[in-house]
FIRO-88279 format. One record per residue (C-alpha): residue number from 0; chain; x, y, z. Coordinates in Angstrom, 1 decimal. Example, Ala and Ser with C-alpha at 12.3 -4.5 7.8 and 13.67 -1.06 7.14 Angstrom:
2
FILUM seq mol      x      y      z
FILUM   0   A   12.3   -4.5    7.8
FILUM   1   A   13.7   -1.1    7.1
This chain:
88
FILUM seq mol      x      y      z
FILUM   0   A  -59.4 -165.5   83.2
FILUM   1   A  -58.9 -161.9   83.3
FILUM   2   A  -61.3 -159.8   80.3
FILUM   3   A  -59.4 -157.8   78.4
FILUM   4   A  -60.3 -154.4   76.2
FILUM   5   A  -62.7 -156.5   73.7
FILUM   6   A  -65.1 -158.1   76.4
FILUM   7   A  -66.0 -161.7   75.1
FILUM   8   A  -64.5 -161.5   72.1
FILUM   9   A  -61.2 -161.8   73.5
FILUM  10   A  -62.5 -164.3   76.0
FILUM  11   A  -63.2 -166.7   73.1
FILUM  12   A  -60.1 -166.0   71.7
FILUM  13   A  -58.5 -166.8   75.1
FILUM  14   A  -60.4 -170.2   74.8
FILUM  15   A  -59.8 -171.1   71.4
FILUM  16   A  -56.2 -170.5   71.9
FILUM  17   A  -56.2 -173.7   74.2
FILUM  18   A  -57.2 -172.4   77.7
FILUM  19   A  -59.6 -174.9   78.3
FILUM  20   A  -58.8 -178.6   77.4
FILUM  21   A  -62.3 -179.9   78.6
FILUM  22   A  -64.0 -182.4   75.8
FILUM  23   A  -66.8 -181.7   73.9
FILUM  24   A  -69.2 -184.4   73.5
FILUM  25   A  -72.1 -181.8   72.1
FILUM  26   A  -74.4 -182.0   74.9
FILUM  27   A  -75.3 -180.1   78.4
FILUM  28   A  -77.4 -179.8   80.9
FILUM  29   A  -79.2 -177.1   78.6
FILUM  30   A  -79.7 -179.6   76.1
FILUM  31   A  -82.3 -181.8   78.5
FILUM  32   A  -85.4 -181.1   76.5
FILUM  33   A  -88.6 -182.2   76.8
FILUM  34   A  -88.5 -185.2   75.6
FILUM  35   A  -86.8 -186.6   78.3
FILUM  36   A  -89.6 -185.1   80.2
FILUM  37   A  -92.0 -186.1   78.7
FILUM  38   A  -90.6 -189.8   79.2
FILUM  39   A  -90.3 -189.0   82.8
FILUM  40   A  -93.9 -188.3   82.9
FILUM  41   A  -95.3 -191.1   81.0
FILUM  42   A  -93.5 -193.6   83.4
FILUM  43   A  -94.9 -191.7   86.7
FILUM  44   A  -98.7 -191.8   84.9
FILUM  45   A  -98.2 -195.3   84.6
FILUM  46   A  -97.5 -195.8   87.7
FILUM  47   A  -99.5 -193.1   89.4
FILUM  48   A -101.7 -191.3   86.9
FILUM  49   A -102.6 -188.3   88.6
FILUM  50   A  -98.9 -187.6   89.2
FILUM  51   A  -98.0 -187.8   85.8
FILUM  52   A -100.6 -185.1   85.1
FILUM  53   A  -99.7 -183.2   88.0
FILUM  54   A  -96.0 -182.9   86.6
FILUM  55   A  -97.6 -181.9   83.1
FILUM  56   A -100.2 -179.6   84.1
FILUM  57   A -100.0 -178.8   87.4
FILUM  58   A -102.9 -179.1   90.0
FILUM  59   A -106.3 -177.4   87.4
FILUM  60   A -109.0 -179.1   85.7
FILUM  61   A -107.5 -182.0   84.1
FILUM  62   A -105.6 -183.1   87.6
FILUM  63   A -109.2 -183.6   88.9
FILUM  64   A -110.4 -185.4   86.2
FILUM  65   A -107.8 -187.4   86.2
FILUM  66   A -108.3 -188.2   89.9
FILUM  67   A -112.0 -188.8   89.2
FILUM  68   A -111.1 -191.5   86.0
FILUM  69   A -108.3 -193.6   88.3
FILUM  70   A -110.8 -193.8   91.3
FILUM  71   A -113.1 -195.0   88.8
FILUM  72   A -110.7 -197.6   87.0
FILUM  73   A -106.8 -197.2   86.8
FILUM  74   A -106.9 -197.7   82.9
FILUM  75   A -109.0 -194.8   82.3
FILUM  76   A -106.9 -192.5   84.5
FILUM  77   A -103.7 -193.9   82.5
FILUM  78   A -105.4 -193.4   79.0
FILUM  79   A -106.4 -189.8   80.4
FILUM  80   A -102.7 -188.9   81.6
FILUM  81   A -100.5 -190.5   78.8
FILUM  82   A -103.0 -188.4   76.3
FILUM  83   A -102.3 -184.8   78.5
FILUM  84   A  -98.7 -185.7   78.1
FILUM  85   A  -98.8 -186.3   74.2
FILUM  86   A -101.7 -183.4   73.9
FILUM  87   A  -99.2 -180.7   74.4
């Protein structure tokens, strides 16, 4: 698709005009939000808390207190993790 004098505007012409016959079903890989990620995380805390932090906050002071809490009793640590996830 070759752009013409008018730059994008005559792109989206171009592809308004029927160029592109691809289905719209409102989503993308753009629209992958947080959400999702935040589910993502949940379900790796509950298996492996300090992972789920890990993913959330990366390796500071809340990844080693989350380490301490599961050595000390895997409940804590999951308490600890699901409430860094939601904190944000």
């Amino acid at each position: 698709m070759a752009v013409r004098d008018g730059g994008a505007e005559a792109v989206l012409k171009e592809h308004d005009a029927g160029g592109c016959d691809l289905p719209d079903y409102g989503y993308s890989s753009k629209n992958i939000g947080e959400d999702e990620m935040d589910i993502l995380r949940i379900i790796a805390a509950v298996i492996l808390p300090p992972l789920g932090v890990f993913l959330q906050v990366g390796v500071g002071k809340h990844f080693w207190i989350n380490i301490i809490l599961t050595l000390l009793g895997y409940i804590p640590g999951i308490i600890h993790a699901v409430w860094v996830i939601a904190r944000k």
